[in-house]
N, CA, C and O of each residue as an XYZ file, in Angstrom:
764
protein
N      77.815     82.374     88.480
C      77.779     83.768     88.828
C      76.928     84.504     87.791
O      77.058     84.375     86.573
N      76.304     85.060     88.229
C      75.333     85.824     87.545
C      76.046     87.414     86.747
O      76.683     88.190     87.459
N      75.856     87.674     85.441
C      76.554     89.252     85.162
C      75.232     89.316     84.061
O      74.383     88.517     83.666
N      75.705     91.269     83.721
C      74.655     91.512     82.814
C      74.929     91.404     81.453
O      75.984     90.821     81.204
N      74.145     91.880     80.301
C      74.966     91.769     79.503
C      75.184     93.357     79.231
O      74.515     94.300     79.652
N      76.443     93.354     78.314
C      76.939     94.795     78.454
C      76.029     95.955     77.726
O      76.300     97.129     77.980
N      74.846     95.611     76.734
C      73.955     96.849     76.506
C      73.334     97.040     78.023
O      72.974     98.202     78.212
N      73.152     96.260     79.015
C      72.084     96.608     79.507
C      73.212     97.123     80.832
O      72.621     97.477     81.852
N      74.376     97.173     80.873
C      75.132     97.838     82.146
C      75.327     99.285     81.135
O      75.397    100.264     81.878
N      75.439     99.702     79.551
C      76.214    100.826     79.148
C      74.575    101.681     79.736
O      74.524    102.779     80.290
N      73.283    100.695     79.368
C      71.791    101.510     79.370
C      71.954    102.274     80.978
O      71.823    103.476     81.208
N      72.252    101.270     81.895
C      72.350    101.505     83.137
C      73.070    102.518     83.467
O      72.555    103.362     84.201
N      74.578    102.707     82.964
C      75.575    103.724     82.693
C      74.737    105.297     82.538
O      74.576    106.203     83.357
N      74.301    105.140     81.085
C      73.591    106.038     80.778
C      72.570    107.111     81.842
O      72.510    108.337     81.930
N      71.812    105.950     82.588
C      70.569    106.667     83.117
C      71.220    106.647     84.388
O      70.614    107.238     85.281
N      72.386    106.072     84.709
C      72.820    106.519     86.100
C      73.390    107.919     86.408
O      73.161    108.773     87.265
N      74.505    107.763     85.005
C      74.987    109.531     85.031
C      74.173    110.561     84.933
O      74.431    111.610     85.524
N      73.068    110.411     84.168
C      72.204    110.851     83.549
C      71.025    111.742     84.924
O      70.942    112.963     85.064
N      70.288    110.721     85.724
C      69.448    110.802     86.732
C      70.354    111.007     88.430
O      69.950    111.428     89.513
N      71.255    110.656     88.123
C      71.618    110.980     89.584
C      73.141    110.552     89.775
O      73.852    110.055     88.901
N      73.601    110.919     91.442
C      74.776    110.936     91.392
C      75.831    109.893     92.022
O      77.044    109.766     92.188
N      74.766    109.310     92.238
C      75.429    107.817     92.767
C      75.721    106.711     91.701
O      75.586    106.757     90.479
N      76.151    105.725     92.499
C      76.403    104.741     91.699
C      75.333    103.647     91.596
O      74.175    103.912     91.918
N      75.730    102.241     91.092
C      74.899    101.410     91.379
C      75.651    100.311     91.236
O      76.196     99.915     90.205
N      75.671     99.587     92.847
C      76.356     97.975     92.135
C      75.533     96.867     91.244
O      74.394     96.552     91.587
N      75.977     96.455     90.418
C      75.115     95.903     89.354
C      75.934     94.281     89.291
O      77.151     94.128     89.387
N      75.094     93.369     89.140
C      75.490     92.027     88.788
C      75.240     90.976     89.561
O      74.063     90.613     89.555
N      76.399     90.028     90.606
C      75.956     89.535     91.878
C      75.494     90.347     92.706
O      75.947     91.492     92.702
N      74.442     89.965     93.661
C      73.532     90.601     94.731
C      74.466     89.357     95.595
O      74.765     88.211     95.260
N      74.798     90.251     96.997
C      75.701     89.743     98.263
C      75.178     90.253     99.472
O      75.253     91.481     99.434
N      74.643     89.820    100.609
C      74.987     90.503    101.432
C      76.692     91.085    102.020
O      77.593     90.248    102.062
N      76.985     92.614    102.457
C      78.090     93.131    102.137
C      78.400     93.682    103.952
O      77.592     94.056    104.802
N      79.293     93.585    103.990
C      80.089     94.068    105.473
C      79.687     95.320    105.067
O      78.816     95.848    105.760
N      80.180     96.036    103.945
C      80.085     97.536    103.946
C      79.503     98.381    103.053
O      79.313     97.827    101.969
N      79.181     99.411    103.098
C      77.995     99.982    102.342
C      78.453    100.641    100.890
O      79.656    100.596    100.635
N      77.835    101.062    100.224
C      77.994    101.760     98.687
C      78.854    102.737     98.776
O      79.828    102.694     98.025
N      78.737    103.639     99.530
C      79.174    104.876    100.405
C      80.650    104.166    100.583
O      81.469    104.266     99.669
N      80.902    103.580    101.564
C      82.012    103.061    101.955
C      82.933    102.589    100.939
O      84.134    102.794    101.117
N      82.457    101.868     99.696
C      83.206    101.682     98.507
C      83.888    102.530     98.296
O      85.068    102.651     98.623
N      82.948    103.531     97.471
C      83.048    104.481     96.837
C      83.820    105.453     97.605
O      84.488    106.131     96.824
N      84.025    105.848     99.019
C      85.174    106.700     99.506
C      85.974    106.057     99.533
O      86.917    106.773     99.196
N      86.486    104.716     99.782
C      87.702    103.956     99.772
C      88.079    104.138     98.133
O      88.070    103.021     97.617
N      88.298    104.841     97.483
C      88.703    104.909     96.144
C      89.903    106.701     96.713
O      90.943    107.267     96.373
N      89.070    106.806     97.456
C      89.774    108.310     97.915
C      91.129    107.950     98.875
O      92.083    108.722     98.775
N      91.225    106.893     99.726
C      91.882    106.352    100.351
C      93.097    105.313    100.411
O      94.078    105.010    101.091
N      92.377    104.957     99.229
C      93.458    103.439     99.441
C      94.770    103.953     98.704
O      94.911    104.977     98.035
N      95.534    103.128     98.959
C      97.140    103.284     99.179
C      97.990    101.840     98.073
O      98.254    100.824     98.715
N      98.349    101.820     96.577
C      98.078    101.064     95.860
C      99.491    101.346     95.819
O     100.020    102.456     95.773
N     100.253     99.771     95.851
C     102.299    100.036     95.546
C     101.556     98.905     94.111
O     100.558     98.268     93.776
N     102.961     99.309     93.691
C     103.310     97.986     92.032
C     104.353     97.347     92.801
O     104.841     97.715     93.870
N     104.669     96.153     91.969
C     105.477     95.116     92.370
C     107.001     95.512     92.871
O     107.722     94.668     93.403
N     107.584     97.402     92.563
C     108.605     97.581     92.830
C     108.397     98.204     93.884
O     109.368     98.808     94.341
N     107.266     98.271     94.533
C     106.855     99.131     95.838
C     106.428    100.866     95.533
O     106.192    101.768     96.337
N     106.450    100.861     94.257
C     106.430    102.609     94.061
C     104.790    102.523     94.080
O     104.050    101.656     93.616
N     104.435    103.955     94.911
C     102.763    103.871     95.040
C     102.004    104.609     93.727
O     102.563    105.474     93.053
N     101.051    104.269     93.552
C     100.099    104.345     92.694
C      99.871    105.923     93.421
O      99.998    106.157     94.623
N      99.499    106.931     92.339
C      98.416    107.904     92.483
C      97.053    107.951     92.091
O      96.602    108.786     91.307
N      96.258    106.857     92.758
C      95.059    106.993     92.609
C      94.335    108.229     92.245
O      93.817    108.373     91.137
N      94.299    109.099     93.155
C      93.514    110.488     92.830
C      94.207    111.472     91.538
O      93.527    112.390     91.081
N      95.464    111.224     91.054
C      95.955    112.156     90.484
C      95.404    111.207     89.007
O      94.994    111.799     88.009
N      95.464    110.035     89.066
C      95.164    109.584     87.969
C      93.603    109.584     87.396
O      93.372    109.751     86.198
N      92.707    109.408     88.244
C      91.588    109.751     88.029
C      91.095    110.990     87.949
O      89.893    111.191     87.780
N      92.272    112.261     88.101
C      92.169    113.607     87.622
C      92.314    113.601     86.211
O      92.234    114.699     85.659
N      92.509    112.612     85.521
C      93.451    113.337     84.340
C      92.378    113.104     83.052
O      92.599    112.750     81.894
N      91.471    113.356     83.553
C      90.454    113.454     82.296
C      89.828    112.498     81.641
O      89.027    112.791     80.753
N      90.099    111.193     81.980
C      89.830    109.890     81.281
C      89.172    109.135     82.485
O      89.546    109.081     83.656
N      88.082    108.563     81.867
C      87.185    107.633     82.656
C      88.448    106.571     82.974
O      89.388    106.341     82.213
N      88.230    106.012     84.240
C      88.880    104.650     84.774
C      87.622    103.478     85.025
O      86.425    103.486     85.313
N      88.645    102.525     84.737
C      88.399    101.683     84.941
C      89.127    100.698     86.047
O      90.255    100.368     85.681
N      88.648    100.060     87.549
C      89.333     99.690     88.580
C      89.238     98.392     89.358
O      88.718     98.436     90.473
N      89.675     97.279     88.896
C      89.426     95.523     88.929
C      90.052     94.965     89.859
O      91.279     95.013     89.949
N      89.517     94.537     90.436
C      89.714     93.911     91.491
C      90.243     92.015     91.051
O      89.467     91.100     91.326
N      91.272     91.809     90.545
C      91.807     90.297     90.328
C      92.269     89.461     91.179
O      92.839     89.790     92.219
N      92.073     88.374     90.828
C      92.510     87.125     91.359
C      92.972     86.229     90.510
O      92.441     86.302     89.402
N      94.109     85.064     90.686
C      94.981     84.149     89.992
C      93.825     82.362     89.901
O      93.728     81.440     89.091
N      93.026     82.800     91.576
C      92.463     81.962     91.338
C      90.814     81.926     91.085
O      89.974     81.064     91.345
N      90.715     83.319     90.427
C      89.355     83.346     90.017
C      88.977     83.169     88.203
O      89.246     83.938     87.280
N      88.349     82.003     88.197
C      87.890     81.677     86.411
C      87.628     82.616     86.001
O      88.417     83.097     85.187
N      86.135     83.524     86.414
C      85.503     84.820     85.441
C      86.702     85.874     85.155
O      86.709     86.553     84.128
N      87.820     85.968     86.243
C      88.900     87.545     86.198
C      89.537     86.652     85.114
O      88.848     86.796     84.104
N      90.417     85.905     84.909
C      90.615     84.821     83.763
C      89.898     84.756     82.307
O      90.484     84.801     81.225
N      89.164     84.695     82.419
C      87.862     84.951     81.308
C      87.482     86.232     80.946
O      86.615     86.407     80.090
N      87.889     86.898     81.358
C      87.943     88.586     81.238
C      88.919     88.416     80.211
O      88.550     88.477     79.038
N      89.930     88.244     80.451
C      91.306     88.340     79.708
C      91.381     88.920     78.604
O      91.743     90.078     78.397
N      90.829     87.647     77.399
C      90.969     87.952     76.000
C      89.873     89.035     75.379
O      89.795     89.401     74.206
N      88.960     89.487     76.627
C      87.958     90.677     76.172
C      88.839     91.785     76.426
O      88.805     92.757     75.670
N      89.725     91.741     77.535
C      90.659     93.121     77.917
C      91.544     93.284     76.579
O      91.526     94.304     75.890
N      92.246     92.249     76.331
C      92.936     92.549     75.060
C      92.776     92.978     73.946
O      93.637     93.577     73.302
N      90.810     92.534     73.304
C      90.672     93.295     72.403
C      90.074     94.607     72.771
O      89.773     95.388     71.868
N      89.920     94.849     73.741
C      89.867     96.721     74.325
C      90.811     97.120     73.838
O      90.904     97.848     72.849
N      92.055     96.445     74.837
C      93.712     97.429     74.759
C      94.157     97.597     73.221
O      94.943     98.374     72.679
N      93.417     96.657     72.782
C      94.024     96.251     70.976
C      93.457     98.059     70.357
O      94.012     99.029     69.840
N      91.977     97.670     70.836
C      90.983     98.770     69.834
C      91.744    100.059     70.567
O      92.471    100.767     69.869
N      91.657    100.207     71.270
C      91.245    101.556     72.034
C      92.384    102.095     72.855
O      91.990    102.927     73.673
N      93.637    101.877     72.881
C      94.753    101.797     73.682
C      95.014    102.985     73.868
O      95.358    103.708     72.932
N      94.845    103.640     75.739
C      95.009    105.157     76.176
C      93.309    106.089     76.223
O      93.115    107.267     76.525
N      92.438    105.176     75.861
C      91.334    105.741     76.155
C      91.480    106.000     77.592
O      91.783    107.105     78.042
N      91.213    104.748     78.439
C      90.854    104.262     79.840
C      91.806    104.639     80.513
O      92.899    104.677     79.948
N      91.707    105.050     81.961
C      92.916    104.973     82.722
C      92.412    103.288     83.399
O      91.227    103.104     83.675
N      93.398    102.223     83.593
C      92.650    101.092     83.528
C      93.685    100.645     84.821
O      94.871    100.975     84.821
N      92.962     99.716     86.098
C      94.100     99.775     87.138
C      93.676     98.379     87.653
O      92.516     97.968     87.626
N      94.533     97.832     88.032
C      94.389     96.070     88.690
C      94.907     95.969     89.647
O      96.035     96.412     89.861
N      93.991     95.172     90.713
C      94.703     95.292     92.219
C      94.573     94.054     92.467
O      93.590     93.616     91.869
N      95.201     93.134     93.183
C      95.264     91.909     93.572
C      94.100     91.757     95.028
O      94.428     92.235     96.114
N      92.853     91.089     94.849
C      91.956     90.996     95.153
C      92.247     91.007     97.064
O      91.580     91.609     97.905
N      93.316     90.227     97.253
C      93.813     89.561     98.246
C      95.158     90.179     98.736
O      96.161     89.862     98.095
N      95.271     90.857     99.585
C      96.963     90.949     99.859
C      98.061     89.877     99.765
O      99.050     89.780     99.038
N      97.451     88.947    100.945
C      98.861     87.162    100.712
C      98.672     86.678     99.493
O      99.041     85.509     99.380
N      97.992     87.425     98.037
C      97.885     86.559     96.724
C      98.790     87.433     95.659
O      98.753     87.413     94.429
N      99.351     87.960     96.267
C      99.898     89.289     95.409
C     100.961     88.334     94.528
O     100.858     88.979     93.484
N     101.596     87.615     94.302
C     102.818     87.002     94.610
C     102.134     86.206     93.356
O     102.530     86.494     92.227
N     101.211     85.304     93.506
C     100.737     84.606     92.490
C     100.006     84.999     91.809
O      99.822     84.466     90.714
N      99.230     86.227     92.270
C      98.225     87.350     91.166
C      98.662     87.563     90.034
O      98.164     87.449     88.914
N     100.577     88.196     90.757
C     101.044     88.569     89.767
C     101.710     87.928     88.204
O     101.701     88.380     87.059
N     102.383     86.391     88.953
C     102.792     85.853     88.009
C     101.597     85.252     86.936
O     101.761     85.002     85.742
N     100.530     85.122     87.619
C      99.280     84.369     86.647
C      98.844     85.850     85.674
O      98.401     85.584     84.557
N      98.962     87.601     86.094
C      98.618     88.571     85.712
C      99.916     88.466     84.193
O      99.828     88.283     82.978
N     100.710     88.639     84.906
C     101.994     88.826     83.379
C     101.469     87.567     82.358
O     101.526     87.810     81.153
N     101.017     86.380     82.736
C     101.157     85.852     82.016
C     100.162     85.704     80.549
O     100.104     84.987     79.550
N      99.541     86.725     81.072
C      98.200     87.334     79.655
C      98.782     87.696     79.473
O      99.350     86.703     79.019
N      99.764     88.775     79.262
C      99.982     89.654     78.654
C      99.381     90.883     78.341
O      99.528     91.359     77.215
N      98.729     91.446     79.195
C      98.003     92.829     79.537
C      99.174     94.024     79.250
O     100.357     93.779     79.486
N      98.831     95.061     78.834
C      99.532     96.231     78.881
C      99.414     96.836     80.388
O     100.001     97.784     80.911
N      98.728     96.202     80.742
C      98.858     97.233     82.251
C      99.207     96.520     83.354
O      99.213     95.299     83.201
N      99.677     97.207     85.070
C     100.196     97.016     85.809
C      99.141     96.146     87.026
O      97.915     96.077     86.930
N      99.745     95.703     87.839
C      98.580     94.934     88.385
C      99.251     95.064     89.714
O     100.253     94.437     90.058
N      98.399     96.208     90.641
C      98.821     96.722     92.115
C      98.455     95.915     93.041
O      97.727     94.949     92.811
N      98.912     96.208     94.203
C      98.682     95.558     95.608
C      98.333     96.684     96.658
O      98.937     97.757     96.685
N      97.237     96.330     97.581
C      97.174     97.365     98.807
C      98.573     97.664     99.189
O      99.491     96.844     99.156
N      98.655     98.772     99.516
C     100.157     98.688    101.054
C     100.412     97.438    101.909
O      99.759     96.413    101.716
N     101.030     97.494    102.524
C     101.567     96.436    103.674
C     101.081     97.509    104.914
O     100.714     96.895    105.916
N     101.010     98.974    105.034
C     100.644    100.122    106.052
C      99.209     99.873    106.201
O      98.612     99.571    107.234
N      98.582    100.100    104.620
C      96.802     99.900    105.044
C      96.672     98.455    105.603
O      95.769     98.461    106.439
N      97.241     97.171    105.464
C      96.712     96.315    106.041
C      97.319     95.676    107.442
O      96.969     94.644    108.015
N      98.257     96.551    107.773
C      98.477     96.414    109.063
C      98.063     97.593    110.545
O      98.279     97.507    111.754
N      97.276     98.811    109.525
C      96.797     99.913    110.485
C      95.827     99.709    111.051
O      95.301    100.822    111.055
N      94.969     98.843    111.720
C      93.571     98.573    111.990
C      92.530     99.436    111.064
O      91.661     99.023    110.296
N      92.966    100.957    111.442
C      92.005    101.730    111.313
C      91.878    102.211    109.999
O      90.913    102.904    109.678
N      92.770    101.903    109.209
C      93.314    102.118    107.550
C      92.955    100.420    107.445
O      93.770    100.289    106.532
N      92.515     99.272    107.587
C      92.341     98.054    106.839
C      90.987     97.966    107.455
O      90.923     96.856    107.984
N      89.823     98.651    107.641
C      88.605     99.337    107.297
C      88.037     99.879    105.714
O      87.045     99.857    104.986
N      89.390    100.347    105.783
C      89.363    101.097    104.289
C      89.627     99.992    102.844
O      89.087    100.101    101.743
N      90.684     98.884    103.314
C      90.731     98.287    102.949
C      89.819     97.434    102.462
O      89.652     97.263    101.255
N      88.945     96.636    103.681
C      88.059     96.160    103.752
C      86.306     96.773    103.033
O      85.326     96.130    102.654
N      86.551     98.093    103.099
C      85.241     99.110    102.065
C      85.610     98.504    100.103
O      84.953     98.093     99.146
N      87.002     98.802    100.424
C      87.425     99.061     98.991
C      87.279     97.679     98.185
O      86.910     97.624     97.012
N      87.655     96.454     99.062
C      87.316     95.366     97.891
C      85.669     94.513     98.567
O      85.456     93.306     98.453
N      84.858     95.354     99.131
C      83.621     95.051     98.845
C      83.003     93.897     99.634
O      82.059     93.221     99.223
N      83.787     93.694    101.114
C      84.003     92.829    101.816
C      82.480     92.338    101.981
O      81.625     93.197    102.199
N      82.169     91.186    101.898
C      81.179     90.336    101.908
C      80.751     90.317    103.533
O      81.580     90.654    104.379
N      79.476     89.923    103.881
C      79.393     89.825    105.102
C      80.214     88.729    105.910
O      80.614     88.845    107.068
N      80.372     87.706    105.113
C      80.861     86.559    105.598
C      82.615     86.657    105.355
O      83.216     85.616    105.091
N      83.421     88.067    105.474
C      84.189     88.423    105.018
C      84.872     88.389    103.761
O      85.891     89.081    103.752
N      84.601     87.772    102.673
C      85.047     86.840    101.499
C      84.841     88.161    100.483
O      83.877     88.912    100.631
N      85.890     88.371     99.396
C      85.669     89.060     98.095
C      84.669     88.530     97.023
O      84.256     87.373     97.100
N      84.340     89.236     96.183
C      83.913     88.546     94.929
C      84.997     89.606     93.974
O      85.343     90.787     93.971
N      85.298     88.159     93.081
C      85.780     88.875     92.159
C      85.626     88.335     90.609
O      85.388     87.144     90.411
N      85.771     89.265     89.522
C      86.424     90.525     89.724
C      85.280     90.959     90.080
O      84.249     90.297     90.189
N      85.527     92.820     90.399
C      84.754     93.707     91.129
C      85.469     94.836     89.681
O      86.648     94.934     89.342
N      84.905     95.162     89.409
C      84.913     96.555     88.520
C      84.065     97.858     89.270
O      82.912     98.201     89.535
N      85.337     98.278     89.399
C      84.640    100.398     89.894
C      84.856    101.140     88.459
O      85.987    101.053     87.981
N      83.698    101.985     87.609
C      83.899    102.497     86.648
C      83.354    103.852     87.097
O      82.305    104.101     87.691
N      84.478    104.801     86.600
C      84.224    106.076     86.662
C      84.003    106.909     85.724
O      84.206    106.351     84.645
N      83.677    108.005     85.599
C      83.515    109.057     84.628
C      84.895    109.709     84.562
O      85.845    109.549     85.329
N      84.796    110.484     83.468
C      85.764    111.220     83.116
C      86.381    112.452     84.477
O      87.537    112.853     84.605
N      85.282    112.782     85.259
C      85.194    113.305     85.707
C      85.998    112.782     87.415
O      86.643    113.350     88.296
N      85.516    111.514     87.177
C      86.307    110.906     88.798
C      84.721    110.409     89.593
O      84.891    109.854     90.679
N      83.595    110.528     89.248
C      82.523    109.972     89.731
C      82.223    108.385     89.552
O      81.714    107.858     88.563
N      82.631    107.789     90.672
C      81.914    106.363     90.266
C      80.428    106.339     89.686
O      79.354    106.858     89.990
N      80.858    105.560     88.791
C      79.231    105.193     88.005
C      78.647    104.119     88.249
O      77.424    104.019     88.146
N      79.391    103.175     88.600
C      79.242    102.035     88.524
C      80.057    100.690     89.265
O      81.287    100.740     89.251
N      79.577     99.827     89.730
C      79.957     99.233     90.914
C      80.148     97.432     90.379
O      79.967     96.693     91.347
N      80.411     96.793     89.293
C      79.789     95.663     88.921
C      80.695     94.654     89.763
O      81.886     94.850     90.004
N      80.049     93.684     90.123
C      80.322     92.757     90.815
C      80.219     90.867     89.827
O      79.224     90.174     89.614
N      81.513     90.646     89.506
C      81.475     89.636     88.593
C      81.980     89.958     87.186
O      82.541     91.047     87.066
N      81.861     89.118     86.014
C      82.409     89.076     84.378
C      81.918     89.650     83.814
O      80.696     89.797     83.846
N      82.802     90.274     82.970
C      81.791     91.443     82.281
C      82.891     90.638     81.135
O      83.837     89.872     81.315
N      82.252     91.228     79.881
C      82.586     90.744     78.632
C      82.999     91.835     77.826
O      82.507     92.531     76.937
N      84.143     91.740     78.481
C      85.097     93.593     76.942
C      85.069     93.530     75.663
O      85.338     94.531     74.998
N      84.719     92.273     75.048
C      85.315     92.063     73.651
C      83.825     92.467     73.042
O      83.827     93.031     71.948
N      82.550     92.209     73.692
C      81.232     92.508     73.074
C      81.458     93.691     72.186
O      81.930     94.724     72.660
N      81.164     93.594     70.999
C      80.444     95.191     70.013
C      80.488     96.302     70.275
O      81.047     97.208     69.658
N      79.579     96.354     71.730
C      78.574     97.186     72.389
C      79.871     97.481     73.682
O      80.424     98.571     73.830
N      80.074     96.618     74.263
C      81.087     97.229     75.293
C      82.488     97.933     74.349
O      82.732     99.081     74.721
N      83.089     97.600     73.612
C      83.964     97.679     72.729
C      83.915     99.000     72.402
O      84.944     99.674     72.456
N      82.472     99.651     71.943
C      82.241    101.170     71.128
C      81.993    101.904     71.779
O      81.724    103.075     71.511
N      82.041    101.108     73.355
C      81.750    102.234     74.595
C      83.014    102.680     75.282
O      83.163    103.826     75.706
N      83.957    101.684     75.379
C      84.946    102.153     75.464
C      86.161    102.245     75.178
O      87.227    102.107     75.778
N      85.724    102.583     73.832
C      86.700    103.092     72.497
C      85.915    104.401     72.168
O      86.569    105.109     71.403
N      84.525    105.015     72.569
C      84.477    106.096     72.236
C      84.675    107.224     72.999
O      84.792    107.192     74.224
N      84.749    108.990     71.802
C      85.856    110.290     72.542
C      84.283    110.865     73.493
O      84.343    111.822     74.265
């Protein structure tokens, strides 16, 4: 799998917020069921429970002043795995910068997402779509926008949505990104 390295996604960062108001998916190139557009409103939409069924406030949380960060995991994906010990020295450095959110890539994987998720030891929670969005036809559309559905229906993961402080996706990366780098590290650890 192909990723960038992280000066050249923060450079990208930069001149994306910077020049305009979209995003950009950056990393694997896929042909995609659904469009940039379609991502990026499925962030407005989707419907995120935790393991006790209580729902996520997506929108209220991405109000609250702090860039998010929004990953798309899997139990049986190596690179989301390999992420791991870069997330930890984030959470180590920088703990409460990020609003930082994990969704189980797969609905029927929730179950093993989760037990392979606890078993890093992450400070944070690791959500599941509804059981409503993926049984509404017309709400598992939305579904289907939000984790980036491949033409050949299939995820890639992880999938990172990074936003601004503001709630603007910036950024769309598709594949491993490396948290523990220097350079990713001072980006988001800084006020």
């Amino acid at each position: 799998m192909r990723f960038l390295p992280f000066f050249c996604i923060a450079a990208l960062l930069a001149a994306i917020s910077a020049s305009r108001s979209t995003a950009e998916i950056i990393g694997q190139s896929v042909p995609r069921a659904v469009s940039e557009d379609q991502m990026k409103a499925s962030l407005r939409q989707i419907k995120l429970v935790d393991e006790s069924g209580a729902t996520l406030d997506l929108g209220a949380l991405v109000a609250n002043g702090k860039p998010t960060l929004i990953t798309l995991w899997a139990h049986w994906c190596p690179n989301c795995q390999a992420e791991t010990r870069g997330l930890k020295t984030l959470a180590d450095a920088c703990p409460g910068k990020w609003n930082v959110v994990f969704v189980s890539s797969r609905f029927g994987d929730y179950a093993r997402d989760l037990a392979k998720f606890k078993s890093f030891g992450l400070p944070w929670k690791l959500y599941n779509v509804s059981r409503e969005m993926m049984e509404t036809p017309s709400k598992y559309a939305i579904v289907r926008a939000f984790s980036g559905a491949t033409a050949d229906g299939a995820v890639i993961t992880p999938l990172h949505y990074i936003l601004s402080s503001k709630g603007s996706v910036q950024a769309i990366v598709n594949g491993r990104m490396d948290f523990s780098a220097p350079q990713r590290v001072a980006t988001f650890c800084r006020d």
